[in-house]
C-alpha positions as CSV (number, residue, x, y, z in Angstrom):
1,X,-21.7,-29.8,12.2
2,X,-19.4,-30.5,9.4
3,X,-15.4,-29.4,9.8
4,X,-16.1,-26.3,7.6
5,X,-18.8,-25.2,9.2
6,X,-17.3,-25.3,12.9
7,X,-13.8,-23.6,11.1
8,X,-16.3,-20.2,10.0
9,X,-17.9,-20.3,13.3
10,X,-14.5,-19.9,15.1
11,X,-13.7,-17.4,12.6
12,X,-16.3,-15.3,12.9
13,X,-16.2,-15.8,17.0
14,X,-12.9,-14.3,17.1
15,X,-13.9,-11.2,14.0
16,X,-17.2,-10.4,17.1
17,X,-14.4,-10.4,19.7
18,X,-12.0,-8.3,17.5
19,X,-14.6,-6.0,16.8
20,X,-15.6,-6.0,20.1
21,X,-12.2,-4.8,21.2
22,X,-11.8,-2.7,18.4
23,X,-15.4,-0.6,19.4
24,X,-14.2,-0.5,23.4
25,X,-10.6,0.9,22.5
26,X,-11.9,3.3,19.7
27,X,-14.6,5.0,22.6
28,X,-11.5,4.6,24.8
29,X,-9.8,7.4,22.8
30,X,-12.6,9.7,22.6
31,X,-12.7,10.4,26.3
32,X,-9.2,9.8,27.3
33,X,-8.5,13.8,25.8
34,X,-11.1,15.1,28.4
35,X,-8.8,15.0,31.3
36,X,-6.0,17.0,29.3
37,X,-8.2,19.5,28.7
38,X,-7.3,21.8,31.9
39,X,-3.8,21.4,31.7
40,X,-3.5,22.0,27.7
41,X,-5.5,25.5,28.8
42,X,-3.1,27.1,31.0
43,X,-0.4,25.4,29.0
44,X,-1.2,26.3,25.5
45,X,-3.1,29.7,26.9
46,X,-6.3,30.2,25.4
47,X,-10.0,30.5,26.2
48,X,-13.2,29.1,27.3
49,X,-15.1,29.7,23.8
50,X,-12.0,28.1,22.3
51,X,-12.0,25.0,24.4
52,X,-15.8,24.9,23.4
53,X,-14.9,25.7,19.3
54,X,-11.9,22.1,20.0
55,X,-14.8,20.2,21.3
56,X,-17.4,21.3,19.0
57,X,-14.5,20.4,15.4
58,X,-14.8,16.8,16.4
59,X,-18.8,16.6,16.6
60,X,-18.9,18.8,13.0
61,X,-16.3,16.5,11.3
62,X,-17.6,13.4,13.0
63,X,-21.1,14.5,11.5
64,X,-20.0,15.3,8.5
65,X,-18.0,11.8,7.9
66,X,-21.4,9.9,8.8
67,X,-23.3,11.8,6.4
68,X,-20.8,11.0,3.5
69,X,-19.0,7.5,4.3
70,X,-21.9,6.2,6.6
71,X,-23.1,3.5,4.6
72,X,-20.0,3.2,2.3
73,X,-19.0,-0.1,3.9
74,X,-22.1,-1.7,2.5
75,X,-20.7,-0.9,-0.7
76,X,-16.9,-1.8,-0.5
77,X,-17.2,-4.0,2.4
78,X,-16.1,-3.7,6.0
79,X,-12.7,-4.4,6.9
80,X,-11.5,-1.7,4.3
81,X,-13.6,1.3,6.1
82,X,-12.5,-0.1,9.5
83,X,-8.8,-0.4,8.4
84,X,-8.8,3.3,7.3
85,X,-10.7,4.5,10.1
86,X,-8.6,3.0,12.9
87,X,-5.5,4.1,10.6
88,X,-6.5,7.7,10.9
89,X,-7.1,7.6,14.4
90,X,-3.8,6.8,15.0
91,X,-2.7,9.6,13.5
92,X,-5.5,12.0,15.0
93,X,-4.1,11.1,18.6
94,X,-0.9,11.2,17.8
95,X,-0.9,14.9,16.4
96,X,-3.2,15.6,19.7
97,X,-0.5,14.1,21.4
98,X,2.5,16.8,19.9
99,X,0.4,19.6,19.6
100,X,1.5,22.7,20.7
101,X,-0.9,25.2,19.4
102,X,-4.3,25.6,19.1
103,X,-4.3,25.3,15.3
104,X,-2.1,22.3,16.2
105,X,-5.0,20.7,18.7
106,X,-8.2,21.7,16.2
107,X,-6.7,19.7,13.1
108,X,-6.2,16.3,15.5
109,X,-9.6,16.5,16.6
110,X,-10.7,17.1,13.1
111,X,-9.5,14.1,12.2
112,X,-10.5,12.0,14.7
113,X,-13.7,13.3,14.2
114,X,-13.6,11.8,10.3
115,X,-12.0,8.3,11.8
116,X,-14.5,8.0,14.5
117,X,-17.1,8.4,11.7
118,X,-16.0,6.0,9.3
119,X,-15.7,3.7,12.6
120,X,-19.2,4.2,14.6
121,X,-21.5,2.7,11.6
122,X,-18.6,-0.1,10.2
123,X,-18.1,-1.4,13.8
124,X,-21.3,-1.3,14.4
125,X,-22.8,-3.5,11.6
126,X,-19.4,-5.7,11.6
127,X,-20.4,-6.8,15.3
128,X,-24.2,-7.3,14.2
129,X,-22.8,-9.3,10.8
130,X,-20.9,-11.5,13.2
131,X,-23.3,-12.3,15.9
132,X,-23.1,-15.8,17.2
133,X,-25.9,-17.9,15.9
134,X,-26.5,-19.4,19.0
135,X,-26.7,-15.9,21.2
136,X,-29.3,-14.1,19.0
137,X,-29.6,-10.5,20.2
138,X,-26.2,-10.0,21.8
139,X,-25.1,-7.7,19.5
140,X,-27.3,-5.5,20.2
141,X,-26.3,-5.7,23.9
142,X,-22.7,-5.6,23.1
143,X,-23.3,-2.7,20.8
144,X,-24.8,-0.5,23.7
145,X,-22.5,-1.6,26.6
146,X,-19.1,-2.0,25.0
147,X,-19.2,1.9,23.9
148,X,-19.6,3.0,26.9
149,X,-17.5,0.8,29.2
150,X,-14.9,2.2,26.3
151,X,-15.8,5.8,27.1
152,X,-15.6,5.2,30.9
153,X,-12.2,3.2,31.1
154,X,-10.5,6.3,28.9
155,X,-11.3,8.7,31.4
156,X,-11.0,6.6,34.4
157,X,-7.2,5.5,32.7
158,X,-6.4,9.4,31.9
159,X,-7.2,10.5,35.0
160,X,-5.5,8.4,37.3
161,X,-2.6,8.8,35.3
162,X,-2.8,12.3,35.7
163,X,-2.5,12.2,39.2
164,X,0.4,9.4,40.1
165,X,2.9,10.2,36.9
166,X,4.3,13.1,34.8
167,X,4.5,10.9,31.8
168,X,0.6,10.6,31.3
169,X,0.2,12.2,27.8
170,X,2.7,9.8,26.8
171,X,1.5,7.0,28.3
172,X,-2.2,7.2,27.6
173,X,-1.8,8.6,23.7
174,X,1.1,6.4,23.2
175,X,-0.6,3.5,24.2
176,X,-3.7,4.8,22.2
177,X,-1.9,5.4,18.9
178,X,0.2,1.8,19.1
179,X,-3.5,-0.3,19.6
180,X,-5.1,1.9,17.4
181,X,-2.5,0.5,14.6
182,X,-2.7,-3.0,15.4
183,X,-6.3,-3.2,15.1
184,X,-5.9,-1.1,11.4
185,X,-3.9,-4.3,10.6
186,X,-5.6,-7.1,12.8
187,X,-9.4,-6.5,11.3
188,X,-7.6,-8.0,7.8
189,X,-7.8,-11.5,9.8
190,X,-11.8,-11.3,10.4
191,X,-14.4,-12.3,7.9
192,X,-15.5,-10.1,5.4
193,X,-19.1,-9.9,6.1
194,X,-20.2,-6.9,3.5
195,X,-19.4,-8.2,-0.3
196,X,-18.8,-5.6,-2.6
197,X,-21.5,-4.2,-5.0
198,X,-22.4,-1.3,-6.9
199,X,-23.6,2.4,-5.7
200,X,-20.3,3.2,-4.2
201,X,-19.4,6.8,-5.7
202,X,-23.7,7.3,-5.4
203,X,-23.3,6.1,-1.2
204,X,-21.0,8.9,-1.2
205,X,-23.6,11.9,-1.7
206,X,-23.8,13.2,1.4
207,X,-27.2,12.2,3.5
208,X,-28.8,10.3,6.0
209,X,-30.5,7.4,4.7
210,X,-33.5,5.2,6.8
211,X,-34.1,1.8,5.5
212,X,-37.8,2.1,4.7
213,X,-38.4,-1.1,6.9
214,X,-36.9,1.1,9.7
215,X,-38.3,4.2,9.4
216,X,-40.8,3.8,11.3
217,X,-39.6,2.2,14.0
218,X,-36.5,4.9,14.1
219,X,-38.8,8.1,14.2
220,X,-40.9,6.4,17.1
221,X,-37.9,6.4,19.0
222,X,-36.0,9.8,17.9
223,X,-37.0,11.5,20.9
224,X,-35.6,8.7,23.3
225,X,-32.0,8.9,21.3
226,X,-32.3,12.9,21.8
227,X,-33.0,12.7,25.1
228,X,-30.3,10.0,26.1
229,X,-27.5,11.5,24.1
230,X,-28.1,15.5,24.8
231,X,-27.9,13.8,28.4
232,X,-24.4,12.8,27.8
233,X,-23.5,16.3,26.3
234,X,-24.7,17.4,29.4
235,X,-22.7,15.7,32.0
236,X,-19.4,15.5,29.2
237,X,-19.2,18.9,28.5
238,X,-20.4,20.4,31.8
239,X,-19.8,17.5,34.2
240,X,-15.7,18.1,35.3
241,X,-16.0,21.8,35.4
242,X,-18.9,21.1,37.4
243,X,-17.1,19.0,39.8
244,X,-14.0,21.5,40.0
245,X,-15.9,24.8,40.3
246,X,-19.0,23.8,42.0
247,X,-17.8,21.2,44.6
248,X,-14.1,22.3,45.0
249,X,-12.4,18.9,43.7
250,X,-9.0,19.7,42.2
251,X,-7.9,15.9,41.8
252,X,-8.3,14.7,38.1
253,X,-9.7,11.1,39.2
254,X,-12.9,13.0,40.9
255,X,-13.4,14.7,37.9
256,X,-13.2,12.0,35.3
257,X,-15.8,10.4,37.8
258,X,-18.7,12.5,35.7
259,X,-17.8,10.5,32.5
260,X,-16.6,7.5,34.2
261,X,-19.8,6.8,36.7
262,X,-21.9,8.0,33.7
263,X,-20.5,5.6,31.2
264,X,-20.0,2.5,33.4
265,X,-23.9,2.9,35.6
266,X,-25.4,3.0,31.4
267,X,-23.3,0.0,30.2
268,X,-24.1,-2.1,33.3
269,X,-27.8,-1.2,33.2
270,X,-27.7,-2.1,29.7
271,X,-26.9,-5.8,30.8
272,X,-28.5,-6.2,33.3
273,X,-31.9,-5.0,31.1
274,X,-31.4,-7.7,28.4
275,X,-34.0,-9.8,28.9
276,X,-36.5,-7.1,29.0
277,X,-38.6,-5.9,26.1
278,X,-37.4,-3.2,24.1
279,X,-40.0,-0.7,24.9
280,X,-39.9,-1.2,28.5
281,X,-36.0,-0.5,28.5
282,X,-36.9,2.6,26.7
283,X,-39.5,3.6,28.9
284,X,-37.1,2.9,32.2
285,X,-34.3,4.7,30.0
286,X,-36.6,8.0,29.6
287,X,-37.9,7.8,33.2
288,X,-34.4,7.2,34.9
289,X,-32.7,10.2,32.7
290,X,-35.8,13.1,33.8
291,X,-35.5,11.2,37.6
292,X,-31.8,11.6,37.8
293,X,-31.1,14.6,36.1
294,X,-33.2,16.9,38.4
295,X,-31.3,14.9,40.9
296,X,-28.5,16.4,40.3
297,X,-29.7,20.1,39.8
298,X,-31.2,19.3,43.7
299,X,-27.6,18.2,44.8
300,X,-26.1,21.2,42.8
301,X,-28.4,23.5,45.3
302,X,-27.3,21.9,48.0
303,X,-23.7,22.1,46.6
304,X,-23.3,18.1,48.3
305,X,-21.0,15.8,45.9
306,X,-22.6,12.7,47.2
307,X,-25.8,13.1,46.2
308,X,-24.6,15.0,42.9
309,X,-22.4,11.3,42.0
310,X,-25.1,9.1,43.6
311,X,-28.0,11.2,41.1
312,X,-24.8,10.9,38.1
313,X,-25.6,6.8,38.7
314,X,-29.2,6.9,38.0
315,X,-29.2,9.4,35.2
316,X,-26.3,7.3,33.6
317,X,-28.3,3.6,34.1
318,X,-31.0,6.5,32.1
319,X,-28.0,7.5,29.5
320,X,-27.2,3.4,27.9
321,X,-31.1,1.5,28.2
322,X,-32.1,4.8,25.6
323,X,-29.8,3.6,23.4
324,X,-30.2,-0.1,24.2
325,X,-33.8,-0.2,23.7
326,X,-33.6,1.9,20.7
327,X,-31.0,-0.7,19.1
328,X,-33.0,-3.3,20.2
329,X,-36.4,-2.0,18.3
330,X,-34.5,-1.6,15.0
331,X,-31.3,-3.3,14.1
332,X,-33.9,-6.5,13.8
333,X,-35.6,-4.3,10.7
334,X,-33.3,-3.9,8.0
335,X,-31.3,-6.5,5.9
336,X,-27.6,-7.3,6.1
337,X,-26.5,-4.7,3.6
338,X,-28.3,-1.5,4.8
339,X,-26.8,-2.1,8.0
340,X,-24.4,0.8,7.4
341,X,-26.9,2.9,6.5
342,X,-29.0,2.2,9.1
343,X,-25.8,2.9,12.1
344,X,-24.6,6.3,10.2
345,X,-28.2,7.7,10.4
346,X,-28.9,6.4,13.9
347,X,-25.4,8.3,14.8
348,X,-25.9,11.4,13.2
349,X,-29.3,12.0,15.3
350,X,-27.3,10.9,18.2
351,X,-24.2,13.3,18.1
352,X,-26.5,16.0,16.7
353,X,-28.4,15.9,20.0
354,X,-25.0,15.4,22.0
355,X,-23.1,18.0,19.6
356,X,-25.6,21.0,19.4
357,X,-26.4,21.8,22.7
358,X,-23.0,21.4,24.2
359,X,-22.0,24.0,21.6
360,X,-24.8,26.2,22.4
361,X,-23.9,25.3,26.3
362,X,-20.7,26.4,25.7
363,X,-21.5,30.0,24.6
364,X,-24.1,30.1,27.4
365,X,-21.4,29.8,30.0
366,X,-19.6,32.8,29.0
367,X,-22.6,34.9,29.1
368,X,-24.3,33.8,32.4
369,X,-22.0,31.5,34.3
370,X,-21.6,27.6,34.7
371,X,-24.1,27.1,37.8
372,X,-26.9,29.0,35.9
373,X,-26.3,27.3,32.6
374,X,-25.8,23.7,34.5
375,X,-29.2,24.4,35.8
376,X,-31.4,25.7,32.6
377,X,-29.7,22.6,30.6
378,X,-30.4,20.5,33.0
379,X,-34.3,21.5,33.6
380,X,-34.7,21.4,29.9
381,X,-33.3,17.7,29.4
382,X,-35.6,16.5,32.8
383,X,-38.9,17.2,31.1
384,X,-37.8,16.8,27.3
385,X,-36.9,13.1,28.5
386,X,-40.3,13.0,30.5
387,X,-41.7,13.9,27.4
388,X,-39.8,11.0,25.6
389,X,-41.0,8.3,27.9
390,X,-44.9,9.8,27.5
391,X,-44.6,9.3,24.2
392,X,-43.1,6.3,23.8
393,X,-45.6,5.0,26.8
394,X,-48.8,5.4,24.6
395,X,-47.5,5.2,21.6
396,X,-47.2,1.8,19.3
397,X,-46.0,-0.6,21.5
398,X,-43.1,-2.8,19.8
């Protein structure tokens, strides 16, 4: 290995690593608000349906910034995209941060919604662009796990602050906003693994584009990525409340304990299942979300917090090998530069199927009450993701 060779190695090493960190802090930041949530109620003073219409601004905007910028860094390259995106998350959190309205709270998570956009697909391909040579695969891995150990350090972070300081707003969005700035400026210092070519202002029509070589692949596994991610809007929408109203637990680490034990059971499942085929990770992924979300209707009955965590684990280990196996059966599929395109549309079905029925959750609560609309979601995500697995069991194998 000539001097050169070994010097781009290194290089791109430490741009996987950056973008790596990058990925985990960005997730870090979506769930970190969560815990707020309760006290910016009786704080700020307004509704249920309201706190619903915050969380459902970031899923519409996030959507919408796939649909338009979600393969623009196959066009003007990565570290651009990324540098804007973690640019505009810093200011997202800090305007969450000083918000004192509602208006005030609805225009942060707007904007977040647009930077996490831009983000999810240019992270994404930037850490498969970088892979090591010698560790084929592990960006797929990395991809799935990373995510959500980011999502299940926020919350875990948020809430114990919550609980042992008075400063924690300050300390979890200051923190937040500072990294979020460094990495706008440290993702200049990685390679730049997407050249620029034409179709930029024609990538901007808003869309979601399938490489043809994926397409097939992707649709196979659509109903896995629904059932996995309307999981996750299951337990993130519905999970705290759950634990507050339903079990009695007023301390803000219990409650983060839905998103943490959700996040960290799917990330370490999604190691562990590495050297597995994709399609059996699917099929465990399918089988362990139906399994241990009826669990936790069962431990809802019996009203025992136990067995409603202990169920949380299994439907969680359920929640990441989805989205592992998926990522595993098509990243593989398309070439370097449809990446992009490839991540934005493989996001848009996911937050789609996380975003739409939290909203419609959301309303349903109002009308007939957390328990009865825990337990109707709930049913209906155990047998869709039944479904999910059957399918993918005798369908083509891959």
């Amino acid at each position: 290995m000539t001097d050169t060779t070994l010097s781009l190695a290194m290089r791109n090493l430490a741009g996987f690593r950056i973008t790596l960190a990058g990925m985990a802090v960005m997730m870090a930041g979506a769930s970190a608000p969560s815990p707020f949530y309760p006290s910016l109620q009786q704080e700020i003073g307004f509704s249920a349906a309201t706190l619903t219409g915050i969380f459902a601004v970031y899923t519409v905007t996030l959507l919408a910034s796939l649909l338009v910028t979600g393969s623009l860094s196959d066009h003007v390259g990565r570290r651009p995209v990324i540098s804007t995106g973690f640019a505009l998350l810093a200011l997202s959190l800090l305007l969450f941060w000083q918000a004192g309205d509602v208006a005030g709270l609805i225009v942060a998570r707007a904007l977040q919604g647009v930077a996490a956009g831009l983000l999810l697909s240019a992270l994404s391909a930037a850490v498969v662009d970088l892979e090591p040579k010698d560790r084929p695969g592990s960006a797929s891995v990395w991809n799935a796990v990373v995510p959500l150990g980011g999502l299940a350090v926020g919350a875990l972070a948020a809430g114990i602050l919550m609980d042992v300081t008075d400063m924690a707003e300050a300390d979890v969005f200051g923190t937040l906003v500072a990294a979020y700035a460094l990495f706008a400026a440290a993702i200049w210092l990685i390679p730049e693994t997407a050249p620029r070519h034409e179709g930029v202002w024609a990538s901007l029509r808003p869309r979601v584009g399938i490489p043809a070589t994926a397409a097939s692949s992707f649709w196979r596994s659509a109903p896995a990525v629904i059932a996995g991610w309307a999981t996750g809007g299951l337990y993130l929408s519905l999970g705290a409340p759950i634990i507050r109203h339903v079990f009695g637990a007023k301390d803000h680490v219990t409650q983060a304990s839905v998103i943490v034990l959700l996040c960290a059971a799917g990330a370490v499942a999604c190691y562990v299942a590495r050297g597995h085929s994709s399609r059996r990770v699917t099929l465990y992924g399918t089988a362990a979300l139906s399994i241990g979300t009826a669990l936790t209707l069962a431990a809802i009955g019996w009203q025992s917090l136990p067995a409603y965590l202990a169920a949380l684990v299994i439907a969680g280990t359920g929640f990441g090998t989805c989205f592992y196996g998926v990522l595993r059966s098509i990243v593989p599929t398309v070439r370097p530069d449809e990446r992009g395109e490839l991540f934005a549309s493989l996001f848009t079905l996911s937050y789609l199927a996380f975003g739409l029925p939290t909203l419609l959750a959301g309303i349903a609560v109002g009308i007939f009450g957390l328990t009865a609309t825990t337990l109707a979601y709930g049913t209906l995500i155990a047998l869709f993701s039944a479904t999910a697995g059957l399918l993918r069991r005798f369908g083509t194998s891959d």
